[in-house]
C-alpha positions as CSV (number, residue, x, y, z in Angstrom):
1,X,45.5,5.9,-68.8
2,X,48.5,3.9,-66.9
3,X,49.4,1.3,-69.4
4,X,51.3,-2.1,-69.1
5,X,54.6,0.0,-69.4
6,X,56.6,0.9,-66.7
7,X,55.5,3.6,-64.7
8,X,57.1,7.1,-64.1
9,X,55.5,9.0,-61.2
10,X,57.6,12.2,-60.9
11,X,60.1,14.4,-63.0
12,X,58.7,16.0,-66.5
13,X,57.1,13.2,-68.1
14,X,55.7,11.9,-64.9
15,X,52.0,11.0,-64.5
16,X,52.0,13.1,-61.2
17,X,52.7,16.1,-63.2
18,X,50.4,16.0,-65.8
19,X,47.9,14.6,-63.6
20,X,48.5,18.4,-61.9
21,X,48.5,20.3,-65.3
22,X,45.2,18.7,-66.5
23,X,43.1,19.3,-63.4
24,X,44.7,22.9,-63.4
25,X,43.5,23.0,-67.3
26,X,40.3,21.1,-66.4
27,X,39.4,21.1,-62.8
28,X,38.7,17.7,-62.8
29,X,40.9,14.7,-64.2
30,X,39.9,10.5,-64.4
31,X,42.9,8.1,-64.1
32,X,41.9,4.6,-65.9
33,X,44.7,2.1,-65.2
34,X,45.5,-0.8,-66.5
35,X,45.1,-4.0,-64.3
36,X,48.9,-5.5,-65.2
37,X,50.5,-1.5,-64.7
38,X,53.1,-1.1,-61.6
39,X,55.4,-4.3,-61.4
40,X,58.4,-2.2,-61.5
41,X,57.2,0.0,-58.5
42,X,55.3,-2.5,-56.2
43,X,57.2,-6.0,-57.3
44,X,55.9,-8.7,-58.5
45,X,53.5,-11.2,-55.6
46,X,54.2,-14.8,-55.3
47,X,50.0,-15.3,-54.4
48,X,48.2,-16.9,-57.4
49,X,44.7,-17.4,-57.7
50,X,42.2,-19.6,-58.0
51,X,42.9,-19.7,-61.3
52,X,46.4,-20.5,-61.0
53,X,47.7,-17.2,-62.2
54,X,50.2,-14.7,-60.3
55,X,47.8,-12.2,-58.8
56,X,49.3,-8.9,-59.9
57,X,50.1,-5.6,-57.8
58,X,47.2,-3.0,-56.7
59,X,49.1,0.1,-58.6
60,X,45.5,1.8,-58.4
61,X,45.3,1.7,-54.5
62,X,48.6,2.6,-54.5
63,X,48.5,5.7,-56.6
64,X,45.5,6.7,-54.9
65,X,47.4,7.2,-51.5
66,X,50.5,9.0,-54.1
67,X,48.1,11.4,-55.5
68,X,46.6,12.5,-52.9
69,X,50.5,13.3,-51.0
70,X,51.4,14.8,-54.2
71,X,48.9,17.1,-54.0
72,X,49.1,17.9,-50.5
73,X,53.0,18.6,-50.6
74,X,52.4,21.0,-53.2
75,X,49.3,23.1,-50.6
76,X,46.4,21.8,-53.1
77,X,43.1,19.5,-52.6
78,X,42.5,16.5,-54.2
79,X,39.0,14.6,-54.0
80,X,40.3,11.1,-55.0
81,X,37.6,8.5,-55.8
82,X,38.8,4.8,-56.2
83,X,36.8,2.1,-58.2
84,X,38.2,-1.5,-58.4
């Protein structure tokens, strides 16, 4: 889970690490993340919606494309699925 907190990506209490350690534990790992997560890595959009409110930063796209490069940079696969 990727909370409304900010984000750490790398380093040891990155979610990029333990992403690593839990599919090396389990084979497999979900990543559920919260809809307001990533201000402080993508910066905050001007756009507002139909509503009227600020519409807030993809962080799931984005870690997506991060995941997969992690992996890759350290020789391993990574199947990643994204669901909006």
């Amino acid at each position: 889970l990727v909370p409304e907190v900010p984000v750490v990506t790398e380093g040891l209490k990155g979610i990029l690490p333990h992403l690593e350690r839990v599919v090396e534990q389990k084979g497999y790992a979900v990543v559920v993340v919260a809809e307001g997560a990533g201000e402080e890595l993508l910066g905050k959009k001007a756009e507002i919606d139909a509503g009227g409110n600020r519409k807030l930063p993809e962080l799931g796209k984005w870690l997506c494309d991060e995941i997969g490069a992690y992996f890759k940079k350290r020789g391993k696969v990574a199947t990643v699925k994204y669901v909006d």
